[in-house]
C-alpha positions as CSV (number, residue, x, y, z in Angstrom):
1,X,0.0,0.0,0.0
2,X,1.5,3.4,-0.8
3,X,0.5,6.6,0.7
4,X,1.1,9.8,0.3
5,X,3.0,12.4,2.3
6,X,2.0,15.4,-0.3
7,X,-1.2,17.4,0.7
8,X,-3.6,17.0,-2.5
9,X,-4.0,20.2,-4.1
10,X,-7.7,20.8,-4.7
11,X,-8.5,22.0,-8.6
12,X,-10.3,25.2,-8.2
13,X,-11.8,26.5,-11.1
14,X,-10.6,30.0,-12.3
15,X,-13.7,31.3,-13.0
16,X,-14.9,30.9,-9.4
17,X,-11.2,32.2,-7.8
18,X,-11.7,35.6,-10.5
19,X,-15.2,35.9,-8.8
20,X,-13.5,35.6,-5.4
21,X,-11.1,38.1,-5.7
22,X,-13.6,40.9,-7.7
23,X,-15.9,40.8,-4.7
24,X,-13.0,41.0,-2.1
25,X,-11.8,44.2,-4.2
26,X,-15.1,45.5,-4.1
27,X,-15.8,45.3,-0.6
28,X,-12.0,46.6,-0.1
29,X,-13.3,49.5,-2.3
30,X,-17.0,49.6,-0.6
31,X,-15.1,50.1,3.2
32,X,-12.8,52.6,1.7
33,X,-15.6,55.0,0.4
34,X,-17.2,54.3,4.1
35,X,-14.2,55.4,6.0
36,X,-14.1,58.2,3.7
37,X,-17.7,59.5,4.1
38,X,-17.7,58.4,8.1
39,X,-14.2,60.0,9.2
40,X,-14.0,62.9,6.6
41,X,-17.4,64.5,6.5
42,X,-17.7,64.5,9.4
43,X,-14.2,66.5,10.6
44,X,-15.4,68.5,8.1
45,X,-18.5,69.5,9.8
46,X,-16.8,69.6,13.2
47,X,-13.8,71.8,11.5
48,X,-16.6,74.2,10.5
49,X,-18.4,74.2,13.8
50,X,-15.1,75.3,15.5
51,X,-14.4,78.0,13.1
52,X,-17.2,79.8,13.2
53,X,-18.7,78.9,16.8
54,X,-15.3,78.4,19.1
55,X,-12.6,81.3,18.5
56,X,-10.5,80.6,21.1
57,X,-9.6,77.3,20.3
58,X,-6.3,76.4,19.3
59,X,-6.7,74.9,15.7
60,X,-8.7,78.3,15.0
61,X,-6.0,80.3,16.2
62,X,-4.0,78.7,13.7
63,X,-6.4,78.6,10.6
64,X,-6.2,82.7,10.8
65,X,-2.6,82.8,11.2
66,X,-1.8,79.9,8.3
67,X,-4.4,82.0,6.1
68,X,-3.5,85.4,7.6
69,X,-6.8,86.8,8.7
70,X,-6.5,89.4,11.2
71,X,-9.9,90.2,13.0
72,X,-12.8,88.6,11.7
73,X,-16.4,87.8,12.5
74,X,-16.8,85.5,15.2
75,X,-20.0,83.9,15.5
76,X,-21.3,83.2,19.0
77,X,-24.6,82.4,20.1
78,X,-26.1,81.4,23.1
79,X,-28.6,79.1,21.1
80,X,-29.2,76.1,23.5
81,X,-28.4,74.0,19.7
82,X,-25.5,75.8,19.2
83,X,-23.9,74.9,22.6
84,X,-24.7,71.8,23.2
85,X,-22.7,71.0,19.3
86,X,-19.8,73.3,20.7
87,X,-19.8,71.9,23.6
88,X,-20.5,67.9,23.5
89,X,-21.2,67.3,19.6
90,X,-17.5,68.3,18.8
91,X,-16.5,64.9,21.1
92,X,-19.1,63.1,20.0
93,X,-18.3,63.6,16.2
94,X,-14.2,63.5,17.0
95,X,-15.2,60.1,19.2
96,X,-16.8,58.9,16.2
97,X,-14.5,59.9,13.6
98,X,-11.8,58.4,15.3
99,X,-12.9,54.9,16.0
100,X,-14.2,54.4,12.5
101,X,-10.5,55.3,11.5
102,X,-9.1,52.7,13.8
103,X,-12.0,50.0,12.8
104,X,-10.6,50.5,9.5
105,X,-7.3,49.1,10.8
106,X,-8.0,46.3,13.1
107,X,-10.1,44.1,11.7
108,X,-9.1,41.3,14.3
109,X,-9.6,42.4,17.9
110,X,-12.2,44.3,17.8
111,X,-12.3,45.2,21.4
112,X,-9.6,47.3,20.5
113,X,-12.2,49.5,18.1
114,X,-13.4,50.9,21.6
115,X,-10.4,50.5,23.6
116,X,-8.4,53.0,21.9
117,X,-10.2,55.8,21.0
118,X,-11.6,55.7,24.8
119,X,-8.5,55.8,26.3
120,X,-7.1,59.1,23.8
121,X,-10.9,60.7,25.0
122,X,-9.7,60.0,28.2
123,X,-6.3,60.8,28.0
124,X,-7.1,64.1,26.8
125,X,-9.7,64.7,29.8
126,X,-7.4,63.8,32.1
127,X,-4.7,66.3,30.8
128,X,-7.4,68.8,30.8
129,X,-8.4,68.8,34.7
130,X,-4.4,69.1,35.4
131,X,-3.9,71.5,33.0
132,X,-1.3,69.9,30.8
133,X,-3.0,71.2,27.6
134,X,-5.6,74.2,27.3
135,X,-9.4,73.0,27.5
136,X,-11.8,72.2,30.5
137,X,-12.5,69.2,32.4
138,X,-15.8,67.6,31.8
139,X,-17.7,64.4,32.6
140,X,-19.9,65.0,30.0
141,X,-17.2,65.2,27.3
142,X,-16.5,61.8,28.3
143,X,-20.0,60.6,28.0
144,X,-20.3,62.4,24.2
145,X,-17.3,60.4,23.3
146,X,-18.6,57.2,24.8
147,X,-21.8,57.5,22.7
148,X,-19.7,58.2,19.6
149,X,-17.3,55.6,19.6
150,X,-20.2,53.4,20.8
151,X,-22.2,54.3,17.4
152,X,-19.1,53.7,15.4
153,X,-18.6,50.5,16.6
154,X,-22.2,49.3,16.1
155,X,-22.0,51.0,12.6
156,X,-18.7,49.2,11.7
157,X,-20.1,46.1,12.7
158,X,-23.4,46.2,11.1
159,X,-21.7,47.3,7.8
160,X,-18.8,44.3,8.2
161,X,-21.7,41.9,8.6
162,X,-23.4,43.5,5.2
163,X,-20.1,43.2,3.4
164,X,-19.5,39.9,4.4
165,X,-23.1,38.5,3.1
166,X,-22.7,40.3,-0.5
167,X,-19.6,38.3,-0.6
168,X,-21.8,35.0,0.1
């Protein structure tokens, strides 16, 4: 009796392998345009939000001075809307932002999708209250980010699990 020491390759038929690898490009291509419309879009709301609504922040500071604007309009309002965006819906949005970014990235342990951006949300709270960088203290920040990276990371998933039965 003679056996065989060499694993059996199986025949796969090229037409199905070509299928295979279109719909793993397209869903490559499908997550790309996500992260772009979930991380970018947003920031760009948020980047609009603090330019017009929060003068005294730092990356507005420097918007004027990169685009040398001396004294412009600043729009401030004491809209309940308004603050509650400039005030929690700037960490939500970032929160959010963020952990779709790092979803993007680690596919594999996933607990690390909410790990990570909760600890830089924390990070930077913490810094805050000891007044390592500019900003206030607030519990409610963290909550905002909480609830964003929380979204995120039921959006990721629920869009993973789409992906993966388009591929079936």
């Amino acid at each position: 009796m003679y056996i065989s020491f060499y694993k059996r390759e199986k025949h796969r038929c090229p037409d199905k392998e070509e299928n295979r690898r279109k719909i793993r490009n397209k869903a490559f291509v499908t997550r790309k345009k996500l992260l772009l419309l979930e991380t970018i879009i947003p920031l760009m709301v948020a980047g609009v939000i603090y330019y017009f609504f929060c003068p005294d922040v730092y990356f507005v500071k420097m918007l004027d001075r990169i685009f040398a604007i001396g004294e412009r309009h600043k729009v401030i309002s004491n809209d309940a809307v308004v603050l509650f965006l400039r005030n929690f819906g700037l960490d939500f949005v970032w929160a959010f932002s963020f952990s779709v970014l790092i979803s993007f990235f680690v596919e594999k342990r996933k607990w690390l999708r909410v790990v990570i951006p909760f600890s830089m949300g924390l990070l930077i709270e913490i810094l805050q209250k000891y007044h390592v960088i500019s900003g206030t203290f607030d519990y409610f920040d963290i909550l905002a980010e909480a609830l964003g990276i929380a979204l995120a990371y039921i959006i990721c998933l629920l869009q993973e699990v789409l992906i993966n039965e388009k591929k079936e």
